[in-house]
C-alpha positions, 0 to 999 in steps of 0.5 A: 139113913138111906142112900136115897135120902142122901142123893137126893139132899146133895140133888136139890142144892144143885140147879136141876133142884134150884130150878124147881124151887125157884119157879114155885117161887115166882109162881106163888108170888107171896110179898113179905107183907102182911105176915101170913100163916102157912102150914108146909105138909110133906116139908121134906128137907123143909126148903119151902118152909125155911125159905118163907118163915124170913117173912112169915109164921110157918108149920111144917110137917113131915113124916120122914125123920131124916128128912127132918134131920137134914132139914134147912132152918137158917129161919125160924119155923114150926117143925112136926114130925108126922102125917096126916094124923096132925092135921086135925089139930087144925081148923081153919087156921092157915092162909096158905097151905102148901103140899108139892109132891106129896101125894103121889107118895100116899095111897089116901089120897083124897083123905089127905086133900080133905084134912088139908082144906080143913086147915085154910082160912076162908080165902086161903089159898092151897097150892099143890104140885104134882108130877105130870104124866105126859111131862114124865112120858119126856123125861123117860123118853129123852133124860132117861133114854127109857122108851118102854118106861114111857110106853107103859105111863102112856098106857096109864100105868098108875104105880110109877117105879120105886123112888127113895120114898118108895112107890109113886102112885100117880094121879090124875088132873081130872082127880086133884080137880074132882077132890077140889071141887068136893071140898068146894075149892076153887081152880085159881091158877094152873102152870107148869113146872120145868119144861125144858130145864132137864131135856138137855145132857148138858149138865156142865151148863146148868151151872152158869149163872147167865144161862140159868138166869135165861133158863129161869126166864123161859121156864117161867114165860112159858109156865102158863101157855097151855101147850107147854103146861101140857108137857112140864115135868110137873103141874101146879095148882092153886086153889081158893076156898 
């Protein structure tokens, strides 16, 4: 297991992890009636998957498997160990698909999109989070303190630098909405994910429940404002078939 890996469990139980999670969350807005069939693909360390199977029958899959190794599963779900092979075992057959952060993992991008509407009910819904251009030009800027990095994204650099899953190839709005539109989804909602959270040094205050509580509550006013939409750190999009 790498080191990456590692790091990045330890990150996601801390606020800066929590934070994320948890505006998905609010933003989905999925009640614990009636129960609905949800399929998590790139789970990862499956905290989605674990946090909605307490109401709902879940399939996750992930093609990492010390990810899956370390995965959280206080709840009952369905885990797979794979990639997009897998989901042609499915056919309309989700109400609820779930894929955040994923593709910019993958060269086969649009492929992925296809096969994962293949998999929705009709009315179902697909919600996917990306990482935002304009809102990684701030944090490499401001969190990393890393102009030149934020030169070269704003010059439309589309291999982002290697992470613990290796090379993020970045992708556009005007992508994600043209393989929807092909697919013949439909744009529902659209909202940013974490604005301000990580601009301030501050870690120590990340930590108290009170300003985490407040933080949350900015973040998740502000999430559907165009002008800070413009700036999240990510976008998230759900769509319909």
């Amino acid at each position: 297991m790498t080191d990456g890996i590692k790091n990045y469990f330890e990150l996601v139980g801390k606020p800066w992890g929590r934070m994320f999670y948890d505006l998905i969350y609010l933003q989905l807005n999925i009640p614990e009636t009636p129960k609905l069939r949800i399929l998590d693909f790139g789970s990862g360390f499956g905290i989605c998957s674990n946090h909605y199977a307490q109401h709902h029958e879940v399939t996750a899959i992930e093609p990492n498997a010390d990810m899956i190794s370390l995965r959280f599963c206080d709840n009952q779900y369905k885990q797979l160990h794979g990639g997009i092979e897998i989901l042609s075992q499915f056919n309309a057959e989700f109400d609820l698909v779930l894929c955040h952060n994923v593709l910019e993992y993958a060269r086969n991008q649009e492929d992925i999109s296809t096969e994962l509407a293949k998999t929705l009910n009709p009315g179902g819904r697909l919600s996917v989070v990306k990482h935002n251009t304009y809102g990684r030009v701030m944090a490499s800027a401001v969190f990393e303190e890393n102009p030149e990095k934020a030169i070269n994204l704003l010059d439309d650099v589309k291999t982002d630098q290697r992470s613990s899953f290796g090379d993020r190839f970045l992708y556009s709005e005007k992508d994600i909405l043209f393989w929807a539109d092909k697919n013949e989804l439909t744009l529902t909602s659209q909202y940013g994910i974490r604005t301000f959270f990580a601009l301030t040094q501050n870690n120590d205050i990340k930590f108290d429940a009170g300003w985490y509580g407040k933080m949350l509550e900015l973040e998740y006013k502000a999430c559907n404002i165009d002008e800070f939409k413009k700036i999240a750190f990510f976008n998230h999009f759900i769509f319909q078939k």
